[in-house]
N, C-alpha and C positions, 0 to 999 in steps of 0.2 A: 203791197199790203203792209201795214203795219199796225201791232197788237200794241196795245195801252193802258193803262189803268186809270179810269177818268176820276174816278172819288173811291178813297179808301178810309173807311170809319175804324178805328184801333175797339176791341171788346175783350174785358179781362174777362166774359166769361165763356166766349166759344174766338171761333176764327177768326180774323180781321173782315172785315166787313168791304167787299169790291165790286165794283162795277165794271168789268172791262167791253172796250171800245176797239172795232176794227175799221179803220181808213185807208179808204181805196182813192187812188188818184189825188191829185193836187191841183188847187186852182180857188179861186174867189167868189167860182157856183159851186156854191155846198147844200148838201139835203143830208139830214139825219134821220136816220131810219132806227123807233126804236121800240120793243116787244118788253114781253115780260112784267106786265105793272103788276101783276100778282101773280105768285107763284103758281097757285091752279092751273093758269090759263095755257093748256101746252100748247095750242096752235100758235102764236106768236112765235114763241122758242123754237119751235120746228121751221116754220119759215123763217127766221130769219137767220137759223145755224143753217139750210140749206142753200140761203141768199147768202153768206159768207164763201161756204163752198162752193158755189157757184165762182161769182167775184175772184175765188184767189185764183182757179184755173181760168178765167176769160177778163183779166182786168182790162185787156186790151178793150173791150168793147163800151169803157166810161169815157165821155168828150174830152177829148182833151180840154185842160183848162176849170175840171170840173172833180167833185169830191165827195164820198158817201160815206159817212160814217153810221156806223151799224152799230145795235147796243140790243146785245140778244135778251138780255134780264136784267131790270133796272131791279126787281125787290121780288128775289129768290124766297125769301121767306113768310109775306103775306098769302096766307090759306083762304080769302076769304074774297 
């Protein structure tokens, strides 16, 4: 597995603004899996932080040749 930071927006008035990305396996079949288009919605962010933890103890079971990257909350901050 490896953790990433796919887009980082700079804000002089709070946090830097991050999207982080986990990629499991490597290979030229790729599927991206990704939750969180608004912040409310916690079933996305629960499946797919438990599709992470999953993934980092059984990586073994992605094809070889083959690649997931996961993006548990694209925009933490939309309430609506």
């Amino acid at each position: 597995m490896k953790t990433e930071i796919l887009y980082r927006l700079s804000s002089m008035s709070r946090e830097d603004y991050q999207i982080h990305g986990y990629r499991f396996g490597t290979g030229k079949s790729r599927v991206a899996i990704v939750a969180g288009m608004r912040g409310s919605e916690a079933q996305g962010l629960y499946v797919a932080a438990k599709l992470v933890q999953y993934l980092k103890q059984n990586e073994h079971v992605i094809a070889p040749g083959s690649e997931i990257l996961i993006i548990p909350s694209v925009n933490p901050y939309h309430n609506g």
